[in-house]
C-alpha positions, 0 to 999 in steps of 0.5 A: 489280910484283915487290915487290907479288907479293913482298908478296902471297907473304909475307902469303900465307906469314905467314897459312899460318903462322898457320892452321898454328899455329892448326890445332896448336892446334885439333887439342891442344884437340880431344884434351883434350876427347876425353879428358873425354868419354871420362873422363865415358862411363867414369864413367857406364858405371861407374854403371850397372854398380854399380847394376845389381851393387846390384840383384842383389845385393838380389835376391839377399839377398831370395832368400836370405832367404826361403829362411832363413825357409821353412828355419825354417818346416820347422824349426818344423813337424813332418815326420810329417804322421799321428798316432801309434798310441796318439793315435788310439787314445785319441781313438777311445776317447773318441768324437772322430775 
């Protein structure tokens, strides 16, 4: 009865052995698939970032744009918005205005 209970305390022992070392060995993968996913997150936070950079930067080159050309309307148009003595003058004399 002593060698049978012997036998079953050493098997007992080699499968606590190997559920250790296959738990070590679980617990190492699961750390290096952590990291991935990590690694993949980051990748992808950094994606949305650059977009969402690259949009406001197109807004804004859009808006500066647009200020360049309303500057050059001003530019362009007169800023008196009234006629000169003389020109209202001389087109009173020939009857227009």
């Amino acid at each position: 009865m002593e060698n049978k209970e012997q036998e079953i305390a050493d098997r007992l022992e080699a499968a606590t052995t190997l559920l250790e070392r296959t738990l070590g060995w679980l617990e190492e993968r699961q750390g290096a698939l952590s990291g991935e996913v990590e690694k993949i997150s980051a990748t992808v936070e950094q994606s949305r970032r650059e977009a969402e950079l690259a949009e406001k930067l197109a807004a804004a080159e859009r808006e500066l744009a647009d200020l360049r050309a309303g500057s050059a309307q001003n530019v362009l148009s007169p800023l008196r918005r009234t006629l000169p003595t003389t020109t209202s003058e001389m087109l009173a004399k020939h009857g227009i205005g």
